[in-house]
C-alpha positions in Angstrom: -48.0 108.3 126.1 -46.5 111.2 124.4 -42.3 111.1 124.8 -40.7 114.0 126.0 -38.2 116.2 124.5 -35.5 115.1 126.9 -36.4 111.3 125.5 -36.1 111.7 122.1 -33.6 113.9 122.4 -31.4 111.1 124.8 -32.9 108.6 122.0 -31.5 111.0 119.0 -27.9 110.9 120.9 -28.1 107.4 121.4 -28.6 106.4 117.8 -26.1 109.2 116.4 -23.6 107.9 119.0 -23.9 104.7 117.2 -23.9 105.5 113.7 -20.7 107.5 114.9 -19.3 104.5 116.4 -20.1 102.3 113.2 -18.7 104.8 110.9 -15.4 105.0 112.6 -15.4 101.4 112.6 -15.4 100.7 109.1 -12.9 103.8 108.7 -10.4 102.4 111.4 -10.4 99.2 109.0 -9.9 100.9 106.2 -6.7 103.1 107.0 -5.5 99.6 108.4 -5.7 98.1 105.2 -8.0 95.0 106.7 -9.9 94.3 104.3 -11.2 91.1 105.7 -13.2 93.1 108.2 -14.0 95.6 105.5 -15.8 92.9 103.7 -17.3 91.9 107.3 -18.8 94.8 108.1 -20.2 96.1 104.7 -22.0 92.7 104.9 -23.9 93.3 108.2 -23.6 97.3 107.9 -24.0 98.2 104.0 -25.3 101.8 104.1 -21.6 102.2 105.9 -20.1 102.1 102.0 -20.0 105.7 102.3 -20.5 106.7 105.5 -19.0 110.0 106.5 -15.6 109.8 108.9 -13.1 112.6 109.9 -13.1 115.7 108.2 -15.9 114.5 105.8 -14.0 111.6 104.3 -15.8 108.6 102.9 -14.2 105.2 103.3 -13.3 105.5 100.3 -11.3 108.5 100.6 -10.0 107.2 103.7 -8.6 104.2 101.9 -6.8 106.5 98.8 -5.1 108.4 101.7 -4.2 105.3 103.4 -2.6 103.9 100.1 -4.7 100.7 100.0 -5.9 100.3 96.7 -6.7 96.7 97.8 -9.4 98.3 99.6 -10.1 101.0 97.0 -10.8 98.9 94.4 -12.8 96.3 96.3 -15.1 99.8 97.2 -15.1 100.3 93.5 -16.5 97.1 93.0 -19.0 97.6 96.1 -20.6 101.0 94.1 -18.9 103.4 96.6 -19.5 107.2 95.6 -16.6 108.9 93.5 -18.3 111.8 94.0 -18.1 112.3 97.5 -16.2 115.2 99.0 -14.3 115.8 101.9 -14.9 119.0 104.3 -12.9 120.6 101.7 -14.3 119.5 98.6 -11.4 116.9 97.4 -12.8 113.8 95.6 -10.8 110.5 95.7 -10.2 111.1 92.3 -8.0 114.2 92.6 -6.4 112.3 95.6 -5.3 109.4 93.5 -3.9 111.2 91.0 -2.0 113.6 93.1 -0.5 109.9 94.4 -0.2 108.7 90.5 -2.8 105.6 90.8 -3.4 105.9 86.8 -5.3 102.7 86.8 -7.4 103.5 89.3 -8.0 106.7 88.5 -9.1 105.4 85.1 -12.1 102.9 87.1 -13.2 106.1 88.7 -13.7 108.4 85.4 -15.4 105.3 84.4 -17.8 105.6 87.3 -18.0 109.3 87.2 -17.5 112.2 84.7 -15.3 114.7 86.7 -12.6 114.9 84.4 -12.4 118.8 85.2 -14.2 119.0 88.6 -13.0 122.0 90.9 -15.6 121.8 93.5 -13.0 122.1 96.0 -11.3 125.0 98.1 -8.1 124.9 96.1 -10.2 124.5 92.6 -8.0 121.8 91.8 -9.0 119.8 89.0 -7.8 116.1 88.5 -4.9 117.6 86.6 -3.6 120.2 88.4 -3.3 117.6 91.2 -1.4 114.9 88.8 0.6 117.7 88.4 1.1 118.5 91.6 2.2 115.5 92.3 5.0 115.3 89.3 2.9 111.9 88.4 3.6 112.4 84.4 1.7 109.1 83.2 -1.5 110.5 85.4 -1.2 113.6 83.6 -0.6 112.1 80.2 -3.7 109.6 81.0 -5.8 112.8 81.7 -5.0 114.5 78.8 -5.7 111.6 76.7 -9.0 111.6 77.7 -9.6 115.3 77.1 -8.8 117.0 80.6 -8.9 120.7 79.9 -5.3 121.7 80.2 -6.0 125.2 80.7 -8.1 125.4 83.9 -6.8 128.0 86.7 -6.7 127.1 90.3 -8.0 128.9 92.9 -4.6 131.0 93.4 -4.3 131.3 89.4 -2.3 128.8 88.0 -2.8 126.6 85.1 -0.8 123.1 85.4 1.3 124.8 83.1 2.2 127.3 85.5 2.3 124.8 88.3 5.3 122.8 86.2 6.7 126.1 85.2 7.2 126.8 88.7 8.9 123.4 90.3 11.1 123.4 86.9 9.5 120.2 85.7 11.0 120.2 82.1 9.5 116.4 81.4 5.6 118.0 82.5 6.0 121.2 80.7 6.5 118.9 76.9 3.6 116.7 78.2 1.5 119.3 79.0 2.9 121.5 75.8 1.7 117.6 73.7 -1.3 117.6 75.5 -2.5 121.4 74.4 -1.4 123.5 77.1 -0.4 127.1 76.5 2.6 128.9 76.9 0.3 132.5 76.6 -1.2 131.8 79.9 -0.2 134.1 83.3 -0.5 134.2 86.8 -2.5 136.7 88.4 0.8 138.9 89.0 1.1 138.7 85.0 3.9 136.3 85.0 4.5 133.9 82.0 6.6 130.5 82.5 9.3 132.2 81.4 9.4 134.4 84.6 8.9 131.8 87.0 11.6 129.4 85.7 13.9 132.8 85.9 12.2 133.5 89.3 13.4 129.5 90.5 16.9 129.0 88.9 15.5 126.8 86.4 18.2 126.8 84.0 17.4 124.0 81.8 13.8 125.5 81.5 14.7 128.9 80.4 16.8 127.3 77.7 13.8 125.4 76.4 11.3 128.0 77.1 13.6 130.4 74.5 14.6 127.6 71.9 10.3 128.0 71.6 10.8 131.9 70.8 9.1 133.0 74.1 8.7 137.1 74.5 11.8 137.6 76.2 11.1 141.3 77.8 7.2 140.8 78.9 6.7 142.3 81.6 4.4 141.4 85.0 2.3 143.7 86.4 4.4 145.1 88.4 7.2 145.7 85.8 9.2 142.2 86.4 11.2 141.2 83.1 12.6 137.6 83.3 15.9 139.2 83.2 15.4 141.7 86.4 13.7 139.2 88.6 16.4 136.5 87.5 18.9 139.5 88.2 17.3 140.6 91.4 17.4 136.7 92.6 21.4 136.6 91.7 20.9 134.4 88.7 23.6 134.9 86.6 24.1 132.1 84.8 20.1 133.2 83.8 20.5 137.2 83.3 23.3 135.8 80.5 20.8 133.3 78.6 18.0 135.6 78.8 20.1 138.7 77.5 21.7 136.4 74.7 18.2 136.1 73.5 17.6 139.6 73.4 17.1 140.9 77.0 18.3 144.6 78.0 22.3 144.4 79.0 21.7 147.2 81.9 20.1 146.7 84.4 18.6 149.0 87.1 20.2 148.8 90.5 18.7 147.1 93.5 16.9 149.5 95.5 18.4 150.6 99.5 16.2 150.8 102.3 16.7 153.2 104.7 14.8 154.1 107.1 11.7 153.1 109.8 9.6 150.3 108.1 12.1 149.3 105.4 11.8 153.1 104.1 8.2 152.2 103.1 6.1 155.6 102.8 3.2 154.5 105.6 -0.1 153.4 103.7 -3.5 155.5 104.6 -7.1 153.2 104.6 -6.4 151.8 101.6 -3.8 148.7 102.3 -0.6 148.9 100.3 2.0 146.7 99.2 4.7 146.3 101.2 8.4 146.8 99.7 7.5 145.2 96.3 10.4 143.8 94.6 12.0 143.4 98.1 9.7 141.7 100.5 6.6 140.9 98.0 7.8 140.0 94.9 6.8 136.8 92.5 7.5 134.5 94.9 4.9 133.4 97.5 5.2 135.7 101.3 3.1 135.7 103.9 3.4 137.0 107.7 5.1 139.9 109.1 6.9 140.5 112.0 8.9 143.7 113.4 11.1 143.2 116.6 9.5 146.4 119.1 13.3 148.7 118.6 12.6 148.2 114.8 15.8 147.0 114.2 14.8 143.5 112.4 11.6 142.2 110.3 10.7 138.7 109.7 8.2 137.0 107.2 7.9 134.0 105.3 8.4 132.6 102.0 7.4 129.5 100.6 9.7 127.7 98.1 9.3 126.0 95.0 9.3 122.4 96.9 6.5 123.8 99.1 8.2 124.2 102.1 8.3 127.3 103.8 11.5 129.5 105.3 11.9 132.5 107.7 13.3 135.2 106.6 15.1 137.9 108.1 16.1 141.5 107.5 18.2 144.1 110.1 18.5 147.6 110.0 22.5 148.3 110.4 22.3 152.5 111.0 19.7 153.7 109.2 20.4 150.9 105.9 18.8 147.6 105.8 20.5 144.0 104.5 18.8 142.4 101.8 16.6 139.6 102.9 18.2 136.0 103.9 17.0 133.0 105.6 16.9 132.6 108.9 19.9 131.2 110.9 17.4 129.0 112.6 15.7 127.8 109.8 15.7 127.0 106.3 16.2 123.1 106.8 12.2 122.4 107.7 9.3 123.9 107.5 8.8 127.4 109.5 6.0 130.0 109.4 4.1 132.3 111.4 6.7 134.2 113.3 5.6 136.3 115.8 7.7 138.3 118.2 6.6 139.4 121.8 5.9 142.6 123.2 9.1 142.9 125.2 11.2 141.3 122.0 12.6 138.5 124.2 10.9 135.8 122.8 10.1 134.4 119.1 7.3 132.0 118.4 6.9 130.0 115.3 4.9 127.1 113.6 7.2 124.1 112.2 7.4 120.7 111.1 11.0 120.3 112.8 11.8 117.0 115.0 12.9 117.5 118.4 16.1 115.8 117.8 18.5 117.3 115.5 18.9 116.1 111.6 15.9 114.2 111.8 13.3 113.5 109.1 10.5 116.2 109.3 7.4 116.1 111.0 4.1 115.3 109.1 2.6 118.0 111.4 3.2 121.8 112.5 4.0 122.7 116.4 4.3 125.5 118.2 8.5 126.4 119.0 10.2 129.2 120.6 13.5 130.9 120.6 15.0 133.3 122.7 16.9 136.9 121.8 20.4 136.3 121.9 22.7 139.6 121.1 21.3 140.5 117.8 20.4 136.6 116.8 18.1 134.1 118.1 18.7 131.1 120.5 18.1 127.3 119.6 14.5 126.9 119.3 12.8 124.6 121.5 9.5 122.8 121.3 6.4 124.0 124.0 5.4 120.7 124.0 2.3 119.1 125.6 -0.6 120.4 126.4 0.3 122.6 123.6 1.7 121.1 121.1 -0.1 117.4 119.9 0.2 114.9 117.2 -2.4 116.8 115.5 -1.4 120.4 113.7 -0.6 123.6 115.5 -0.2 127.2 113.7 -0.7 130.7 114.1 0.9 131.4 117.6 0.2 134.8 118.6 0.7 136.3 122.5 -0.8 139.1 124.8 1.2 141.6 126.6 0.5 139.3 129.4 1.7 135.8 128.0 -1.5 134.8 126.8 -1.1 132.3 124.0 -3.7 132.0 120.9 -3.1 129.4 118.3 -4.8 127.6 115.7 -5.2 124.0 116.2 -6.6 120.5 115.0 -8.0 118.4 117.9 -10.7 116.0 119.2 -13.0 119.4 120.4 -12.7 121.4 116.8 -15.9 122.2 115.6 -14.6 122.7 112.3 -11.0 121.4 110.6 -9.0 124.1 113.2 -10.6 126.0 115.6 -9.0 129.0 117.5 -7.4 127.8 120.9 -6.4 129.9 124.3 -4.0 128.8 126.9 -2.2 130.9 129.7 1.4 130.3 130.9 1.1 129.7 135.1 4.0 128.0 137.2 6.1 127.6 134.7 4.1 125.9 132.3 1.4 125.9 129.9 -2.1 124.9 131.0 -4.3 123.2 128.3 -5.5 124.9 125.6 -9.2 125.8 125.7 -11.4 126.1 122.6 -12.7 129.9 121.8 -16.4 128.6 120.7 -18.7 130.3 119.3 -19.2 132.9 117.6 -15.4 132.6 116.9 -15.3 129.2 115.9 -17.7 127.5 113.6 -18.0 124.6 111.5 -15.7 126.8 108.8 -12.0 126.7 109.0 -11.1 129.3 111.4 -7.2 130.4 111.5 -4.3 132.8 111.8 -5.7 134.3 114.7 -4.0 137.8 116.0 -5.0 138.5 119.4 -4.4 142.0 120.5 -1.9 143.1 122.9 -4.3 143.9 125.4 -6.7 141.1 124.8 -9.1 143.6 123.5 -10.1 141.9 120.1 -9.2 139.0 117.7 -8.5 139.2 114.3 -8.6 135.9 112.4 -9.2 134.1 108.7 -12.0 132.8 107.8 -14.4 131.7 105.1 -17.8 132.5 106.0 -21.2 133.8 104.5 -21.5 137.4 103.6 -17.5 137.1 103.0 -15.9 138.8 100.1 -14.1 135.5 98.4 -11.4 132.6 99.6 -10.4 133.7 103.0 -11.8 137.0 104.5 -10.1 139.2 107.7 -13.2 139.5 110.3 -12.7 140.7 113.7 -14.3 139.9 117.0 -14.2 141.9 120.4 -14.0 140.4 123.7 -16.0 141.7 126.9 -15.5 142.0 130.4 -16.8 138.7 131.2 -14.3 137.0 128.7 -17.2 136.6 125.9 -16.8 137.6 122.3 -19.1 139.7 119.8 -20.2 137.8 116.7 -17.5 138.1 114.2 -17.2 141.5 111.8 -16.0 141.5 108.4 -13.3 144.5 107.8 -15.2 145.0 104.7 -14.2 145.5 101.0 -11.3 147.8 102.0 -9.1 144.7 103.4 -10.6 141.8 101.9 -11.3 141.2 97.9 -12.4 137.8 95.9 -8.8 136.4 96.9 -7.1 134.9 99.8 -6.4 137.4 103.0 -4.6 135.5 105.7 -1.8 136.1 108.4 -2.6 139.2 110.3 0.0 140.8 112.2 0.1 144.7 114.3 2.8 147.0 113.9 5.0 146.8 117.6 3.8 150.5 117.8 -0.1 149.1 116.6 -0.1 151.8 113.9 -0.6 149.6 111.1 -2.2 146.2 110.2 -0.2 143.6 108.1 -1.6 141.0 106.4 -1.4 138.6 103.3 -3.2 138.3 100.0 -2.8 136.1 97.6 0.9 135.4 98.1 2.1 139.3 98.7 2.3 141.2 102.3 0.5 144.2 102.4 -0.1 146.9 105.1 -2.8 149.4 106.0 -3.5 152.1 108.9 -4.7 150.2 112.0 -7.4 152.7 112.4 -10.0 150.6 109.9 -10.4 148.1 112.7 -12.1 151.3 114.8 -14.3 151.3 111.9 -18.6 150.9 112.6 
């Protein structure tokens, strides 16, 4: 007799549910570092060697991230694939030497020629990551065996420009030894020179011009090393740097006055916002007006990687330079958004919930409260919100609707877009937006609008225009929502575009690209 459908389809479940189970069998082991029952269950189970576990990951990946080289050589010696990729196309290869495992790294070049490979999201080769990771005998291993030194990430750095920026004096020579060049820019046009003047690297500066670097190149945006280092309050910096021939006057810092930082409004065609202010060298993202326009907040990442709020107030009609954030600064904090009534500030952090503790390895959702012209304590929303897994990207209706980007057991991708209401004094569980908003992809930095109308959010997805596209999707009066709709080559280029974020007065869209806040007319997402 001929099955049915509903059979093999029950029979189909059965055996994937199985495999599943297997797979996160042999991957439990391995993150425990048992490799007793490693050995046990490759023996019964041996097409489990690189079985697929969370977020792509092979077991051998698994046991990298874990730190078991026990259990990473022993797959080694098994034949496990270097090759494999995780959902976001890192190898185990770029992982170990991010962590500095020189040895090991040197069995898996043995195994497998990807020396230079940048199959990944970030384009990372195996260098940029040794780099990364300040693991200088990695990197001096690499280079040895003929690692390109000149390779560009997917945000435009060479490792050069990667050590340039942390400050890394001891990596700069390696790399220097190893054939890296001192030429090379960012995409902004900046040399090392500029970002050790952008960072307060003092030492660096001073080696960087006992090599004869051009001291007055500028960026492409007009940035000396000696204005940005000005600009940043340098001074000890500005006095090297016009020793070596740098201009002694300097023009003054600009003053904002006015609605929007005194920003002339942009038209269809998005626009920088306050360059050499609010986007300048360093790496900014988010925007976020209080509704009387009297304070803007947006982030910045730092040279450790960890990234601050920071504020600005309009005093009269004249506003303060930007500063960090008397709530933050200490951990990690992003994504500030501000309600519609200006009572309330929600944020993404890695902060504990007891004070002066060590720092999360995830990202929840907190809130503070308006206090006079400052901001309350924050406090953690907790569960069902918040989980051990990571939250970002909170954004609220007019109502008190909360959106947020989220890693749990339901994801169909990495992070999904989540939804949960505030009733009774407390937040009901998060529900999963599905499809067509969420995919497979990694779906993010969703802005819902005030009125619940539409979503905007950042996504990689076919027919995009490069790294991270804006699309937007409409909801209907049965809660439902339209397949996603790029904004098209007017917002979104080859680059990153992330972190969108409305005007309090929804005249105009802000977003991030590639590191720098821009804004546009809010009238493009009317568009056909």
């Amino acid at each position: 007799m001929r099955p049915s459908r509903r059979w093999l389809a029950t029979a189909l479940a059965l055996l994937l549910g199985g495999a599943l189970a297997m797979a996160a069998e042999i991957h439990d082991a391995v993150a425990a570092g048992n490799l007793a029952q490693v050995k046990e269950i490759l023996a019964k189970s041996p097409q489990l060697l690189n079985a697929p576990g969370e977020y792509n990951r092979t077991p051998l990946i698994t046991a990298v991230m874990s730190r078991r080289m026990d259990v990473v050589n022993y797959l080694l010696d098994a034949g496990a694939e270097v090759s494999a990729r995780d959902q976001e196309g890192m190898t185990a290869l770029h992982m170990v030497c991010f962590l500095g495992q020189t040895q090991v790294a040197e069995r898996m070049l043995g195994k497998w020629s990807g020396i230079d490979d940048q199959e990944n999201v970030l384009k990372y080769t195996p260098l940029h990551a040794a780099v990364r990771g300040s693991q200088s005998p990695c990197v001096k291993m690499l280079l040895g065996r003929g690692a390109r030194p000149n390779l560009r990430s997917a945000e435009g750095f060479t490792p050069m420009l990667q050590a340039a920026w942390r400050g890394d004096i001891a990596m700069v020579q390696i790399l220097l030894t190893g054939g890296a060049s001192l030429t090379e820019t960012d995409p902004m046009g900046n040399t090392a020179l500029h970002l050790a003047a952008l960072n307060n690297h003092t030492q660096l500066v001073e080696s960087l011009l006992a090599r004869k670097m051009a001291v007055n190149t500028p960026n492409q945006r007009g940035g000396t090393a000696v204005s940005i280092a000005a600009r940043e309050g340098h001074t000890g910096i500005v006095q090297m740097l016009q020793a070596a021939g740098a201009p002694k006057t300097l023009p003054p810092a600009p003053v904002l006055q006015g609605a929007y930082l005194g920003q002339t409004p942009p038209g269809n065609t998005p626009k920088l916002f306050a360059p050499g202010v609010v986007s300048t060298e360093k790496r900014e993202l988010n925007a976020a007006f209080t509704p009387d326009g009297k304070e803007f907040l947006y982030t910045v990442q730092t040279m450790s990687g960890r990234y601050q709020i920071m504020t600005m107030k309009r005093q009269g009609n004249r506003w303060s330079r930007p500063e960090v954030a008397a709530f933050s600064g200490t951990y990690s904090d992003a994504d500030p958004f501000i309600t519609a009534d200006g009572r309330q500030l929600y944020f993404s952090s890695n902060r504990p919930k007891e004070p002066k503790g060590a720092p999360k390895r995830h990202f929840d959702i907190w809130v503070a409260t308006r206090e006079g012209d400052g901001w309350s304590a924050p406090r953690e929303l907790g569960t069902p919100v918040n989980t051990t897994g990571n939250e970002f990207y909170p954004t609220l209706t007019r109502g008190g609707t909360l959106y947020l980007q989220a890693e749990r057991a339901d994801a169909r991708g990495l992070r999904d877009i989540y939804r949960a209401s505030y009733r009774n004094g407390a937040w009901t569980r998060p529900q999963n937006l599905g499809e067509p908003v969420n995919s497979y992809a990694l779906e993010g930095d969703a802005l819902i609008a005030p009125d619940e109308s539409y979503l905007i959010l950042s996504v990689t997805r076919p027919g995009g225009a490069g790294l991270g596209d804006l699309w937007i999707s409409r909801r209907n009066a049965k809660g439902g929502w339209s397949p996603l709709r790029n904004l098209g080559r007017a917002v979104n280029t080859a680059g990153n575009e992330q972190c969108p974020a409305l005007s309090p007065d929804g005249r105009y869209l802000f977003f991030t690209r590639d590191g720098d806040i821009y804004w546009v007319d809010a009238r493009i997402l009317n568009a056909p």
